[in-house]
C-alpha positions in Angstrom: 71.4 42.4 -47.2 68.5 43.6 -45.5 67.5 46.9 -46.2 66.6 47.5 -42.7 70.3 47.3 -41.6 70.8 50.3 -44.1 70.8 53.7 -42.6 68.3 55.8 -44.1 69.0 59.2 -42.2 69.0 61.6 -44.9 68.6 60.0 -47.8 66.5 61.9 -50.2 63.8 59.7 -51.3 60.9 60.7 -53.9 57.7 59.1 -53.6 55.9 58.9 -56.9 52.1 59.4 -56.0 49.6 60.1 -53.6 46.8 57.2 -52.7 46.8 53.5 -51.0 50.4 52.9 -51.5 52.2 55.9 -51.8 51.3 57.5 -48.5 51.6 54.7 -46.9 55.3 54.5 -48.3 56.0 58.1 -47.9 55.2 57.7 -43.7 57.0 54.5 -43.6 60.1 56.1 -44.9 59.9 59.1 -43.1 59.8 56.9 -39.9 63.1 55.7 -40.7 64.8 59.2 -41.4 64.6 59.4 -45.0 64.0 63.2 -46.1 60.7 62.1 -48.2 59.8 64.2 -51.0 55.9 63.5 -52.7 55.5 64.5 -56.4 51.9 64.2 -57.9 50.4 64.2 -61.2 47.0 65.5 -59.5 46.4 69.0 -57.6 42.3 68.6 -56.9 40.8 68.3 -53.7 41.3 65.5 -52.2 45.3 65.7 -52.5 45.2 69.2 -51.1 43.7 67.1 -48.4 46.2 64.5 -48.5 49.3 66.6 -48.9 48.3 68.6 -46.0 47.9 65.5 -43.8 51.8 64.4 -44.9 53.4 67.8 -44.4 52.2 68.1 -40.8 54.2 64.9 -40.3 57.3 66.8 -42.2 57.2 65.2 -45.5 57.1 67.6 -48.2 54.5 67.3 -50.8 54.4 68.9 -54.1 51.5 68.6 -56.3 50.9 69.3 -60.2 53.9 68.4 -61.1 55.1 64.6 -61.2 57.6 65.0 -64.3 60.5 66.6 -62.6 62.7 65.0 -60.8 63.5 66.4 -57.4 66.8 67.7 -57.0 69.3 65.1 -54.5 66.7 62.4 -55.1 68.4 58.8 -54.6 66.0 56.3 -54.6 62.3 56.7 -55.8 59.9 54.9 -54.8 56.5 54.6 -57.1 53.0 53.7 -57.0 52.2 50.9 -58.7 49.9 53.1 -61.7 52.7 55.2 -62.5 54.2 53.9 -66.3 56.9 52.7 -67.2 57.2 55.8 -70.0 56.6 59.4 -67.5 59.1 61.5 -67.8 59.8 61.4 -64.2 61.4 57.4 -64.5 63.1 59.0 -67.9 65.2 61.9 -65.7 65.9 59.1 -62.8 67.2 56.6 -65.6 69.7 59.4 -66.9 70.7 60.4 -63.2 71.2 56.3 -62.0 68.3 57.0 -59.9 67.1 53.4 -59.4 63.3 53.0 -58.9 61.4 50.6 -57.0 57.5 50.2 -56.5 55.9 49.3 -52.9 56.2 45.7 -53.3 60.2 45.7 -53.6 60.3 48.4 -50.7 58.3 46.0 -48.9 60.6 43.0 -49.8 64.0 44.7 -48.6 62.0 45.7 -45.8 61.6 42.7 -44.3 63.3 41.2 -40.9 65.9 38.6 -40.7 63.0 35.9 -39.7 60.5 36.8 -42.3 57.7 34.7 -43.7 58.4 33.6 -47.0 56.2 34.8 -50.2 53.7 32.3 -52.1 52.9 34.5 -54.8 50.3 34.4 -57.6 49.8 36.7 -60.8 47.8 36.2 -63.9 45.4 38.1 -65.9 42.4 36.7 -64.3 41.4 34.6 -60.9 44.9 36.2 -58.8 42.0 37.7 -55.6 40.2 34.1 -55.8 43.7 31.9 -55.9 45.7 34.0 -53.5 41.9 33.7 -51.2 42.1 30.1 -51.7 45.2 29.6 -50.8 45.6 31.4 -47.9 42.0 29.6 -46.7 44.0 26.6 -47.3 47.1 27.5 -45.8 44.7 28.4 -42.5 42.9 25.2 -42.6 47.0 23.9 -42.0 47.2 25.3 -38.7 49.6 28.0 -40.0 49.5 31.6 -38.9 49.1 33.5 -42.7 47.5 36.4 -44.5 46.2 37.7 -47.9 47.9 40.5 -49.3 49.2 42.5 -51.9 47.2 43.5 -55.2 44.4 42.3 -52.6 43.9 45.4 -50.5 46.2 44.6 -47.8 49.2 46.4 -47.4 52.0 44.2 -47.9 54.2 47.0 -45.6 51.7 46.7 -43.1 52.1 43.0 -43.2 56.0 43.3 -43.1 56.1 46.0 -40.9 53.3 45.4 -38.3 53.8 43.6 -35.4 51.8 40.3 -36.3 53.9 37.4 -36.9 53.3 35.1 -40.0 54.6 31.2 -41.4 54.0 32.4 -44.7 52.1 35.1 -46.8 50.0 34.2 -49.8 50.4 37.7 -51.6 48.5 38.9 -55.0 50.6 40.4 -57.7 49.7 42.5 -60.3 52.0 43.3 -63.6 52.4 46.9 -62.5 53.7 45.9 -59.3 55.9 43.4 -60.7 57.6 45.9 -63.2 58.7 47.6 -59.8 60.1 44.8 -58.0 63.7 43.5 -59.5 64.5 41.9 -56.2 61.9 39.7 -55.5 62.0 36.2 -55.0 59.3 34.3 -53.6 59.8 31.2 -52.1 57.2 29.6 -55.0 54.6 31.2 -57.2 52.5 30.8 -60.4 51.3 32.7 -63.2 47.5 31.7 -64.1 47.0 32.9 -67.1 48.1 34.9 -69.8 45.7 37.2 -72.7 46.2 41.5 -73.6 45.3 43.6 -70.8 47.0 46.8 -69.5 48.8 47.4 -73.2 48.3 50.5 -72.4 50.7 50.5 -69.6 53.5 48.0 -71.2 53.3 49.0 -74.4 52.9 45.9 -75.6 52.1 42.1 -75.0 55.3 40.8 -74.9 56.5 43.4 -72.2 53.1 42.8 -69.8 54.5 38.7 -70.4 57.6 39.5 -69.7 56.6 41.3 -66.2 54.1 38.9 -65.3 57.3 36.2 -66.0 59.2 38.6 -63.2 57.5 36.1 -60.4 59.2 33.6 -61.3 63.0 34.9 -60.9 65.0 33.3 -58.0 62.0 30.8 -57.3 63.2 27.9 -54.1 60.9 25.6 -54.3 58.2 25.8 -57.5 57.5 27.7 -60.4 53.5 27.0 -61.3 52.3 26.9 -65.0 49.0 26.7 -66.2 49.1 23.4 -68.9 46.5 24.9 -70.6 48.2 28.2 -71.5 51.3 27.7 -73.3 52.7 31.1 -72.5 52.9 30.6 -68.7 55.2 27.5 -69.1 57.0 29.4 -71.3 58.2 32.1 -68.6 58.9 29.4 -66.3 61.5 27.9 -68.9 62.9 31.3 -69.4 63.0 32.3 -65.6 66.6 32.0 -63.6 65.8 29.9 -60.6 67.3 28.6 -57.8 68.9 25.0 -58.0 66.3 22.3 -57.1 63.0 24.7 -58.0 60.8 22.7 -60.0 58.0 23.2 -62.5 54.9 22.0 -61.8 51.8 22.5 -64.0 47.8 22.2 -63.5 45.4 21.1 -65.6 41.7 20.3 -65.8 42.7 17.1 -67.4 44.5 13.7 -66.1 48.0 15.0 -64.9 51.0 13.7 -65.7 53.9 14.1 -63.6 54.5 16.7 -61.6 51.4 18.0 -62.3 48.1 18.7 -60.7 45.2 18.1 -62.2 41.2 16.0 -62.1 40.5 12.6 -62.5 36.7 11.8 -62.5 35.7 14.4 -60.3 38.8 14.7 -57.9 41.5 17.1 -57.6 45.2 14.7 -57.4 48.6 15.8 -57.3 51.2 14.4 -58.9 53.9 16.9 -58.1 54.5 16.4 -54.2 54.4 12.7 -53.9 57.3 10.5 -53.2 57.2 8.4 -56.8 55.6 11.1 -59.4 55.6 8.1 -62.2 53.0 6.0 -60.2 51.4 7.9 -57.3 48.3 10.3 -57.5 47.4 11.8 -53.9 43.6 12.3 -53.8 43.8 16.1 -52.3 39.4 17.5 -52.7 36.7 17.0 -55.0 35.3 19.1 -57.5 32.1 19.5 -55.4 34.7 21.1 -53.2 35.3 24.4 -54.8 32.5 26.8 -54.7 31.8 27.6 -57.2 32.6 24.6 -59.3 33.3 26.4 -62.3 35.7 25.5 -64.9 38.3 28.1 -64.0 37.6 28.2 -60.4 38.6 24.7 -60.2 41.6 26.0 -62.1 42.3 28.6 -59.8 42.2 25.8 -56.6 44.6 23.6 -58.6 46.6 26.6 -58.8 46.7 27.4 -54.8 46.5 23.8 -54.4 50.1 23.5 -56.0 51.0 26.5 -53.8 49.9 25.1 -50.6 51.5 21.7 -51.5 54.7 23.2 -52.4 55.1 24.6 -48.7 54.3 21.2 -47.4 50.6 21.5 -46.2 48.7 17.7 -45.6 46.0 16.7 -48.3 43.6 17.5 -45.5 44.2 21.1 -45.4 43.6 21.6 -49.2 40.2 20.3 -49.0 39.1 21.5 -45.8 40.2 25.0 -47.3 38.8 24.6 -50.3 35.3 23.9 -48.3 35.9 26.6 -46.2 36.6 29.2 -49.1 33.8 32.0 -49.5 34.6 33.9 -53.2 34.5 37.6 -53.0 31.0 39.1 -53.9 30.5 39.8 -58.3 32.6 37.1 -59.1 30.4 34.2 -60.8 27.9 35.0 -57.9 24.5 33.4 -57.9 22.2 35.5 -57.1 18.8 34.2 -57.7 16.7 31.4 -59.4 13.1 33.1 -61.0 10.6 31.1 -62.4 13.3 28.2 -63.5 16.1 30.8 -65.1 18.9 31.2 -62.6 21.0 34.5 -62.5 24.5 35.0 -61.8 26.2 38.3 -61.5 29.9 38.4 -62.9 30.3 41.6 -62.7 34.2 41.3 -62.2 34.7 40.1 -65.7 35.6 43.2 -66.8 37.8 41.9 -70.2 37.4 39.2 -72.7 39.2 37.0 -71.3 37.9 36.8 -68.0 34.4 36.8 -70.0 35.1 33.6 -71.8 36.1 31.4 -68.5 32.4 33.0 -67.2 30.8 32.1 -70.4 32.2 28.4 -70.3 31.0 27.6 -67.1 27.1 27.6 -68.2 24.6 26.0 -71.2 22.5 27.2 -72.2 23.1 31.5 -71.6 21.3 35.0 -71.9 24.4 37.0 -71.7 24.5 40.7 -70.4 27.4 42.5 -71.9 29.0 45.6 -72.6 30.6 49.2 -71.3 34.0 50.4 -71.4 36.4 48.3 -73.8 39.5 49.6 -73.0 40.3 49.0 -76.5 39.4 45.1 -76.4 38.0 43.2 -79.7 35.1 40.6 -79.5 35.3 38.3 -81.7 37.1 35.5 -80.3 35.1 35.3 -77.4 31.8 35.4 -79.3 33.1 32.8 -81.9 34.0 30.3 -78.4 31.0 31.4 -76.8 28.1 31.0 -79.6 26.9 27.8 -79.1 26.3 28.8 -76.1 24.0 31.6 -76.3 20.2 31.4 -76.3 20.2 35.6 -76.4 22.6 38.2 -75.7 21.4 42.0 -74.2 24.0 44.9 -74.9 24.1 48.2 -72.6 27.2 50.4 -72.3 29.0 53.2 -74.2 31.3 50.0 -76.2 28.1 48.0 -77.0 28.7 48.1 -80.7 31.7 46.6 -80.5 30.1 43.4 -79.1 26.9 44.0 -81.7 29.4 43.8 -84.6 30.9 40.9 -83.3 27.9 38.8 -82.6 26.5 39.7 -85.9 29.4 38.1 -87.6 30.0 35.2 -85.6 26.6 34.6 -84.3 24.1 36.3 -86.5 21.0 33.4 -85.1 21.4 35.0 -81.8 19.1 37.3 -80.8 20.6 40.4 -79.4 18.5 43.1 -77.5 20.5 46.4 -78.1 19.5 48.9 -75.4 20.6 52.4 -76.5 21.3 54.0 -72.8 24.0 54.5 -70.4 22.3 55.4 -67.5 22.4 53.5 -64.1 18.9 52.6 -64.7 19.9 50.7 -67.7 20.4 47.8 -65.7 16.7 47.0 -64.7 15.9 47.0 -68.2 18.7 44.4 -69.2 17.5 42.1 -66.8 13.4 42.8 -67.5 15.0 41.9 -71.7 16.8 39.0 -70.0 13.9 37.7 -68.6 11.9 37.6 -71.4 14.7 35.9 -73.9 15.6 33.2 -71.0 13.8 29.9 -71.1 13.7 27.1 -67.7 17.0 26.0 -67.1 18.9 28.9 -69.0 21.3 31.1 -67.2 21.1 35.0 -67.6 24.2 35.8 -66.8 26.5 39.3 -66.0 29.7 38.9 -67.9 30.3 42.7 -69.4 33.7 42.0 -71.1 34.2 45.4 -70.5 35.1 47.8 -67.5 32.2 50.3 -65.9 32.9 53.4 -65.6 31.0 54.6 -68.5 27.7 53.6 -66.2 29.0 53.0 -62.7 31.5 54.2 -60.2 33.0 50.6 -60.6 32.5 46.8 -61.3 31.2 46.3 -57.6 28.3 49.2 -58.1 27.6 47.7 -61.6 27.1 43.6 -60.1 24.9 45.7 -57.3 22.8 47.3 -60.3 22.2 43.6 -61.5 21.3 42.3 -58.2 19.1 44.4 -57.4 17.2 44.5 -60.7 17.0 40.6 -60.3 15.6 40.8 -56.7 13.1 43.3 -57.8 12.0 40.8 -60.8 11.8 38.4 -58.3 9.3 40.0 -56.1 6.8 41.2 -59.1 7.0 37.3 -60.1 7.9 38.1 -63.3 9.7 35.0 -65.9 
């Protein structure tokens, strides 16, 4: 049922965090008559700001302290950041407080009529798949939106008073974890390597929430062919009768698969006899940019799309359409025969790695904040690769150590600074390793905070310094 056609006068909800989500939540809830309490970690400026806005509204706010449970709480609702192990979600377990993040809200939330939910996690490509696909999905005429993890609110989008055929919504692993009760009407996992163990505690409890997308599936459950893992969470999801797995792959497909043959995307999955029939759907040339995991990611949204019945057509006239956001494999310039592309996004190793694959030969920028990562699996795949490497950041060691054991030919620049300014120095070292025809390219392998505000500022930094080397004319 519906969680609309629940009353929610006076029940005592406790929202779990200030920020994008959980003021949002908190006024959403308090529309409907629950009494909405706020409880947050943080008491610095900017909440004082924020918990002043909510209480002139009548929600109450109380700052400083997010480990107690408020007295009469029924139901709280979290922000996705919040882990699993605060004492907070402790007390609620021990009351039979049940807990649910903004995506579940959203999903009992929604009306009788509502659009159903293509959803995509993964550890890397979900903003450029769930983009793809909802580029595709509005090449097919059909009225759509992307949201989630994204930046959109998925409450505004349930809530607002813009009608949609179907959503193509971004999940992250934190928002999964909060959201028992979703069941899109098909979705994929991507990919699977460590990231956020921190948060999970470990990697088999970040699988098994990224594996959460899968539950109560209609139509398709897509797996990545290439990554084991991901078809293993579709084995172990429960599904509806009739859902279907259907895998991509950079290969030849097989059935009920999607995948390239000689430099055209095919599906093999949503055709009438999967044993003989391939349906042409775009070619290569028409995902921007043509990457090795970007054509990855439009196989993925491909599936998606074709799952909810959208014509060949649409797929490649999405696909043609499809902008990616700025910093992810970007180009940005070609000086004096070297080109330079700004990657900024690839802020872990394995996001790195797909980077790193997609050029020959490479002068790689790297390092920062390693949020605990290792290095030397990507620099043993990526060696061959590498005509020079140039390390800045507070982890560049890390990476140093690495490269000397796995790739001690390689020349590595190692510049001893953490400053914004570092950045124009990388690229003038760049420069001078990188020969005609060589890529320099911006893959950190490591988050930016120990040098910028984030990895948007950081890919800026690089731009900037390569614009600047291209006005003095400098190789």
């Amino acid at each position: 049922m519906g969680i609309r056609k629940v009353s929610w006068n006076g029940k005592r909800v406790t929202v779990a965090g200030l920020g994008v989500s959980g003021i949002p939540a908190a006024r959403v809830l308090h529309g409907l008559g629950a009494v909405v309490t706020v409880v947050n970690d943080g008491d610095d400026e900017r909440s004082r700001a924020q918990a002043a806005a909510l209480e002139t509204e009548g929600i109450t706010v109380r700052l400083g302290d997010g480990a107690t449970l408020p007295e009469g709480t029924e139901l709280i609702v979290t922000t996705p950041g919040w882990r699993p192990d605060k004492p907070l979600f402790t007390a609620a377990a021990e009351a039979g407080v049940p807990v649910w993040g903004d995506v579940e809200l959203a999903w009992r939330l929604r009306g009788p009529d509502a659009a159903p939910w293509l959803a995509v996690t993964g550890t890397n490509g979900k903003t450029t798949t769930v983009r793809m696909l909802a580029s595709i999905l509005e090449a097919a005429g059909l009225r759509t939106a992307a949201v989630g993890n994204i930046g959109v609110s998925l409450l505004d989008a349930v809530l607002g008073d813009e009608t949609y055929d179907v959503l193509a919504v971004e999940l992250s692993s934190y928002q999964l974890h909060w959201a028992p009760s979703l069941r899109a009407h098909s979705a994929v996992v991507l990919n699977l390597a460590p990231d956020h163990l921190d948060w999970h505690g470990s990697m088999e409890a970040y699988a098994a929430d990224k594996g959460r997308i899968y539950e109560g599936n209609t139509v398709a459950c897509v797996y990545n062919v290439a990554d084991k893992a991901t078809e293993d969470l579709v084995r172990e999801a429960d599904v509806e009768e009739g859902c279907r797995a259907v895998g991509f792959t950079l290969g030849t497909p097989g059935p009920s698969q999607l995948g390239v043959v000689e430099g055209i995307l095919v599906d093999r999955a949503f055709v009438e006899n999967r044993q003989k029939q391939a349906q042409e759907l775009a070619e290569v040339a028409d995902v921007n940019p043509p990457a090795p995991h970007n054509i990855a990611n439009a196989l993925a949204a491909a599936a998606l799309a074709r799952a909810f019945g959208v014509e060949p057509k649409a797929v490649r006239d999405g696909l043609r359409a499809f902008r990616p956001d700025p910093h992810r494999i970007e180009l940005v310039e070609e000086v004096e025969g070297v080109t330079y592309v700004d990657d900024s996004k690839a802020t872990n190793t394995h996001a790195a790695e797909a980077s790193l694959a997609a050029y020959d030969p490479i002068v790689w920028i790297a390092g920062g904040l390693a949020k605990g990562a290792t290095f030397d699996e990507l620099v043993q795949k990526s060696a061959k690769r590498l005509r020079g490497v140039v390390l800045i950041g507070a982890d560049r060691a890390l990476v140093r150590e690495a490269l000397a054991r796995h790739a001690p030919e390689v020349p590595v620049v190692d510049l001893d600074r953490t400053d914004t300014g570092a950045m124009s120095a990388a690229v003038q070292e760049a420069a001078g390793l990188a020969r005609p025809g060589d890529t320099v390219l911006l893959a950190p392998a490591c988050a930016s905070m120990d040098m910028f505000a984030n990895y948007n500022k950081r890919g800026e930094a690089f731009a900037d310094a390569v614009r600047a080397l291209a006005a003095t004319g400098r190789a």
